[in-house]
C-alpha positions in Angstrom: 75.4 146.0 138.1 75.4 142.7 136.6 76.2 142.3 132.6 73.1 140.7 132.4 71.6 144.6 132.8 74.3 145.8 130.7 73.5 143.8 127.1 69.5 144.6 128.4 70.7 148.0 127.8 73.1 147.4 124.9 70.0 145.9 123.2 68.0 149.2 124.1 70.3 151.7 122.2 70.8 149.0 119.8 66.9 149.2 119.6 66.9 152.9 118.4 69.6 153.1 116.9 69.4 150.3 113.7 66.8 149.1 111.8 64.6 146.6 112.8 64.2 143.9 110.0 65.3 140.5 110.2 66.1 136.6 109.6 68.6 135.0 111.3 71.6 133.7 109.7 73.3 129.9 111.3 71.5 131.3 114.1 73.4 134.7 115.1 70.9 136.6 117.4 70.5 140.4 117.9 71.6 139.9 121.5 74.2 138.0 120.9 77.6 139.2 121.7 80.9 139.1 120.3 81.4 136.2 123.5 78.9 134.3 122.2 80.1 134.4 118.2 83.4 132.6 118.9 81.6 130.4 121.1 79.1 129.6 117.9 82.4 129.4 115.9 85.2 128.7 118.3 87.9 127.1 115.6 86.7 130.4 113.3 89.3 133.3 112.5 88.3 136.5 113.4 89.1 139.8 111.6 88.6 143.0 112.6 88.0 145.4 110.0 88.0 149.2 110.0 85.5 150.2 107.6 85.7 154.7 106.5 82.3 155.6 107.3 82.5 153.7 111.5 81.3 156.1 113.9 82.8 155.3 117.6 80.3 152.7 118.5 80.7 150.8 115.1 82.9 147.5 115.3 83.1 144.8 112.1 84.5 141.6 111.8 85.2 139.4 109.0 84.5 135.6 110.2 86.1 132.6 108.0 87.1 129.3 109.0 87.7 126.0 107.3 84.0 124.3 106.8 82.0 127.2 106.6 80.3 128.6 103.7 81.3 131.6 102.3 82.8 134.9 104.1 80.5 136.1 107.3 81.0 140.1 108.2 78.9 140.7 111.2 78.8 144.6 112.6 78.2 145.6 116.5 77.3 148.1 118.5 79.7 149.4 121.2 78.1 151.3 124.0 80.7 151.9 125.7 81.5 155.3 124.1 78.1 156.3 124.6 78.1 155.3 128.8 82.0 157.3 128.9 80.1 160.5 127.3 77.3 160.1 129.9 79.5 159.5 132.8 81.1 162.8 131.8 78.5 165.0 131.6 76.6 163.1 135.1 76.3 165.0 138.0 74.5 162.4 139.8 77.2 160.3 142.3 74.3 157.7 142.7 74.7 157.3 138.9 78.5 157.0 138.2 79.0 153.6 140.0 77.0 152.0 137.4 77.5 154.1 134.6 81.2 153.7 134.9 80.5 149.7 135.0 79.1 150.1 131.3 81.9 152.3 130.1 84.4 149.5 131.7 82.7 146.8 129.9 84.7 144.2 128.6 85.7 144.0 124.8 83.4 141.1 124.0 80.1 142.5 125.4 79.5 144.2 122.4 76.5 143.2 120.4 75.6 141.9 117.0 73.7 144.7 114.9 73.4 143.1 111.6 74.9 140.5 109.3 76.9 140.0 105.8 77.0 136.9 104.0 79.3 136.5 101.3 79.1 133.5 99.6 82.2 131.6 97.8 80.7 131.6 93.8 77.6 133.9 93.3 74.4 132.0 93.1 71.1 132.3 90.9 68.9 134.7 92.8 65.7 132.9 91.7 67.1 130.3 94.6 65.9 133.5 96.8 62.3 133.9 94.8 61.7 130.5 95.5 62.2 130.2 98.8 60.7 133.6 100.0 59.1 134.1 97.1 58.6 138.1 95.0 60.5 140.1 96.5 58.9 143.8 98.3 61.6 146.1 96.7 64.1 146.1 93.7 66.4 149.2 93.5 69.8 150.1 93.2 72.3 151.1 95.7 72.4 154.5 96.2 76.2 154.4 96.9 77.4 152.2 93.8 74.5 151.8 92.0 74.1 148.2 92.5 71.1 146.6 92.0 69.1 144.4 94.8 66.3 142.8 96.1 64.7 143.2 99.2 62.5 140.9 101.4 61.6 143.2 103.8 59.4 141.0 106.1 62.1 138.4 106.4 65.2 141.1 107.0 66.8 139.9 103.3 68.5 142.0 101.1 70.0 140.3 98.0 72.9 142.4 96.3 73.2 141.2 92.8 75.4 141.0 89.9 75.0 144.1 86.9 72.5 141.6 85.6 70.9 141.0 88.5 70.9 137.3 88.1 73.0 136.4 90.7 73.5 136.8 94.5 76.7 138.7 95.5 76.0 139.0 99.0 73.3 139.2 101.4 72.5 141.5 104.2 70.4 140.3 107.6 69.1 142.6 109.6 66.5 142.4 112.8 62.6 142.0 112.8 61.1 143.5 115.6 59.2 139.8 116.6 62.4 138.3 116.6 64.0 140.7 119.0 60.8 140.3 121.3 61.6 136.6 120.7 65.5 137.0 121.6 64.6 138.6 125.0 62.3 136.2 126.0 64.6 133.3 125.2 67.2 135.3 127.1 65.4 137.2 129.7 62.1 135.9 130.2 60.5 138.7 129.4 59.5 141.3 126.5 60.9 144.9 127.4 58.2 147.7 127.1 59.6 149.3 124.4 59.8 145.9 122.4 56.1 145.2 123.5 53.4 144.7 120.2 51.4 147.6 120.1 47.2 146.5 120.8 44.8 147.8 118.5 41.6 149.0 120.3 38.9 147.2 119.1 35.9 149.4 118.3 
């Protein structure tokens, strides 16, 4: 099978298993692979960090490079453990050709699942307000208590300073359109489970 059908599925569990908000950040797509990051920022250094809470098919990197704005984390997801637990428990042979293709993926097919930004100096969050306007949720983090902002409709979520007048960092996550968007770029096409939902008109 061609890796062409491999990220299609990659996106799939990637589908189900984040959340689906999102605004793209110096244009890193949700199928966009690790490949295609250090092609976006080929004189970049890239870190790989091992964060407590990752699970086998989390992977982070830390992106920095002379020229570029602040500190970019971005995490993936790795299918690859999932495929090696399939192709374990298979007792198809017709399947185990191409399930042992996705557990032998290479490193670099893994995909982007959301995205960090960390600028340099923290910046007034009314920047933010103005540009996306009031935000749809303020609330602290449940893990440190730190207080944010959220836009959900555009994927933002501002992390602030105790007196939450300036931006820390910001988290990008993916909108549903713009994965339907992605695959068509892509693809060509809209998978069915990525497919808007049509209202019956009365």
């Amino acid at each position: 099978m061609k890796f062409k059908a491999i990220t299609i599925v990659f996106a799939l569990l990637l589908y189900f298993t984040e959340s689906t908000l999102a605004e793209t950040y110096r244009d890193i797509g949700p199928l966009d692979t690790y490949s295609d990051l250090v092609k976006k920022f080929p004189k970049a250094i890239f870190t790989k960090m091992n964060p407590a809470w990752a699970q086998s098919h989390d992977v982070m990197y830390q992106i920095k490079g002379q020229g570029m704005s602040g500190t970019i984390i971005v995490k993936f997801y790795d299918a690859r453990p999932f495929w090696k637990e399939q192709l374990s428990q298979s007792n198809i042979a017709d399947n185990n050709d191409w399930m042992k293709e996705m557990a032998e993926a290479p490193d670099d097919s893994i995909t982007v699942a959301w995205i960090r930004w960390i600028p340099d100096i923290p910046f007034p969050v009314s920047r933010l307000i103005k540009k996306y306007g009031k935000p749809e949720k303020e609330d602290f983090n449940e893990e440190d208590y730190q207080p944010y902002k959220e836009w959900s409709k555009k994927g933002l979520q501002a992390f602030l300073t105790d007196d939450g007048k300036n931006v820390l960092r910001i988290d990008f996550s993916f909108t549903a359109a713009e994965r339907r968007q992605a695959h068509k770029n892509k693809f060509g096409f809209v998978p069915p489970w990525l497919q808007e939902k049509k209202t019956k008109s009365k």
